[in-house]
C-alpha positions in Angstrom: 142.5 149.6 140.8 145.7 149.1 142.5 145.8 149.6 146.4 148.6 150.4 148.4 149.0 149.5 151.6 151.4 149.5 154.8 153.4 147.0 155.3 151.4 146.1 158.6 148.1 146.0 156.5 149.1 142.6 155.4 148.2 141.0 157.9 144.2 140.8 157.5 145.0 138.9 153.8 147.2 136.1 155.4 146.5 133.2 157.9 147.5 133.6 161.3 151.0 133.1 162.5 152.0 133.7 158.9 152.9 137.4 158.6 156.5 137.5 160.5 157.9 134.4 158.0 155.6 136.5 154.9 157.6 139.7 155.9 160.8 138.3 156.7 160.9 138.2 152.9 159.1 141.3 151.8 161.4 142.8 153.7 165.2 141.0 153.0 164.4 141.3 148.9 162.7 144.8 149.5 159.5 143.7 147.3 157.5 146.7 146.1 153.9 144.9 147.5 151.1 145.5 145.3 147.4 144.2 146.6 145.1 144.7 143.5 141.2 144.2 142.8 140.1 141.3 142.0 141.2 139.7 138.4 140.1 137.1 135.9 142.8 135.7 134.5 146.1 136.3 137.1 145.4 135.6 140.7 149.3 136.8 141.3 152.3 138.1 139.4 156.1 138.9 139.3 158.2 141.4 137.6 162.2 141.9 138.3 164.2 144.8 138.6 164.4 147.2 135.6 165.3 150.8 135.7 166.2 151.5 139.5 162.9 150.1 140.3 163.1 147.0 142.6 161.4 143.4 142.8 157.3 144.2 142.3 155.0 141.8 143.2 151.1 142.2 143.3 148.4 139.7 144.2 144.3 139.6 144.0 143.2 141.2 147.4 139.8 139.4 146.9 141.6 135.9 147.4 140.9 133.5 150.6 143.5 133.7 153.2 144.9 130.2 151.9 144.7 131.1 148.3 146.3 134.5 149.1 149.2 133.0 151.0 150.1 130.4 148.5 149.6 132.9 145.6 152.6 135.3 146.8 154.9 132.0 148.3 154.0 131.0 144.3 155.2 135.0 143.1 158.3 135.0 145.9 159.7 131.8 144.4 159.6 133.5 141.4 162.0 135.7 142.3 164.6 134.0 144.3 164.7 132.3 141.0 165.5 135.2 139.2 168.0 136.1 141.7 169.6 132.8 141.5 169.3 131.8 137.6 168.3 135.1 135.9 166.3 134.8 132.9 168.5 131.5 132.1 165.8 128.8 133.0 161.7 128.3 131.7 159.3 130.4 134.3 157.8 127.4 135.8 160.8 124.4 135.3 162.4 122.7 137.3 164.2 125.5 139.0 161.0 127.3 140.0 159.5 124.3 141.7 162.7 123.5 143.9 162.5 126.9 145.3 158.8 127.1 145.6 158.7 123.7 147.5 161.7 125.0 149.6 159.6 128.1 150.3 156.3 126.3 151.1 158.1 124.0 153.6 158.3 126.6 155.8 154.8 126.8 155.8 153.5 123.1 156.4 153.5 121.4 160.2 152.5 124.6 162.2 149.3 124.7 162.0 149.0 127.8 159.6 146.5 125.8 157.5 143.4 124.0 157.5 144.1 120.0 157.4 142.6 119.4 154.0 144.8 122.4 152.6 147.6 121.4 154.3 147.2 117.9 152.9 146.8 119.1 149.6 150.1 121.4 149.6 151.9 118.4 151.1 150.8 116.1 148.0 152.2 118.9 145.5 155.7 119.8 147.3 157.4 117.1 144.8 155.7 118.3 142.1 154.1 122.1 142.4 151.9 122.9 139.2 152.6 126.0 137.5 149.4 127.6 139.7 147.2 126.4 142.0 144.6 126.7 139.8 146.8 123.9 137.9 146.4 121.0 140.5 142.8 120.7 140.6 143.0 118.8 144.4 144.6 122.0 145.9 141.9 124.3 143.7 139.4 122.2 144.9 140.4 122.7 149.1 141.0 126.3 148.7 137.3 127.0 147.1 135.9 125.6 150.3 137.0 128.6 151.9 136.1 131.4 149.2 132.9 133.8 150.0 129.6 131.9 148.9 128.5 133.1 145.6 124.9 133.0 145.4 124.3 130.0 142.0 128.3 129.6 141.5 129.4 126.2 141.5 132.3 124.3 140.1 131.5 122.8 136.1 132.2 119.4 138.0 129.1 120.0 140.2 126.3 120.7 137.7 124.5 117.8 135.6 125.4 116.9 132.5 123.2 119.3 130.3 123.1 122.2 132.4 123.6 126.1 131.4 125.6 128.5 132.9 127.9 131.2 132.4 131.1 132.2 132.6 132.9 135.1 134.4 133.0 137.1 130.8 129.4 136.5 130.5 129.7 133.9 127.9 127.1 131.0 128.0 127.6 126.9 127.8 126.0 124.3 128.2 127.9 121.2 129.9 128.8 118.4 127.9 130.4 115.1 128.6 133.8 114.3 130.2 136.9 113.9 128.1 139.5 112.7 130.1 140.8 115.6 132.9 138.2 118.3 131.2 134.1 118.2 130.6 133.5 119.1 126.7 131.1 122.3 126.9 129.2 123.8 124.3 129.1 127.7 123.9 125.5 129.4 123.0 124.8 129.9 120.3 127.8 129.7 118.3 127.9 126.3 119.2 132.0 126.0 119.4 133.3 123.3 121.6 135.1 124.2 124.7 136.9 122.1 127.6 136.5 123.3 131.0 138.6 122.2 133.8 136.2 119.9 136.4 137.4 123.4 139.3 136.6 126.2 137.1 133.7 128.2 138.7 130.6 129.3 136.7 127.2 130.7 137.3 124.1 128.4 136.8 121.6 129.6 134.7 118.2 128.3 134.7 116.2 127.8 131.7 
């Protein structure tokens, strides 16, 4: 389900202080704003003009304030790279990440974010991955201010054994680490899967 909203609405999904520097480009590019339900694979997404219809952007309304914010900076940089470069250059290069660093400069030394997210954004400007779901420091700060799921933890949390579940309901059972991922073990088809240490799961108990 799609929802939306006035422009003014806005407001309750960002951090405060943010929403006159959010809407100064909202408004400048005209971006057809689209707050959705929450969803599993895309926390945010960009599509350019085709077909007399404008820049559309939408983003998960069930994010964190933080996550929200740097989900549409990500989807805004986005398109002032199509603006600039067209479809000329990869969708998360080099290109991309200058004008998402530009972007999120804006946004670091005013005291829009908490220190340890503000920390982490400032360790990726050089460098932003292609989402924050990507650089596993930055995941890692923002969950600390997601809603408390009742027996939802990140795969890096549980002991080495342990059964749980995935959003799709699929069930593992946690395995060792290899390298960046932990090597998990789907039940019972028994096919090997590697998990990033941020992804959230449910804990099941045997």
């Amino acid at each position: 389900m799609k929802q939306e909203a006035p422009l003014h609405a806005l407001a309750s999904y960002l951090p405060e202080g943010t929403f006159d520097q959010v809407i100064a480009y909202i408004t400048e590019y005209k971006v057809h704003l689209t707050i959705t339900r929450e969803r599993q694979s895309v926390l945010g997404d960009y599509r350019h003009p085709y077909e007399n219809k404008g820049h559309r952007i939408s983003v998960n309304g069930g994010l964190n304030k933080y996550s929200f914010l740097l989900t549409l900076l990500h989807e805004i940089a986005h398109l002032v790279t199509f603006i600039v470069y067209g479809n000329r250059v990869p969708a998360h290069g080099k290109e991309w990440k200058q004008e998402y660093s530009k972007i999120l400069r804006e946004f670091v030394g005013k005291q829009y974010l908490p220190p340890d997210v503000e920390a982490a954004v400032k360790q990726s400007l050089h460098n932003p991955a292609a989402s924050s779901c990507a650089d596993e420091d930055l995941m890692r700060v923002l969950k600390n201010y997601d809603r408390r799921k009742e027996n939802h933890y990140l795969v890096e949390q549980l002991p080495a054994g342990q059964l749980f579940k995935t959003k799709d309901g699929r069930m593992f059972r946690k395995g060792e680490r290899i390298r960046k991922r932990f090597r998990c073990e789907e039940v019972p088809s028994k096919r090997v899967y590697l998990f990033s240490p941020v992804y959230e799961v449910e804990v099941v108990e045997e």
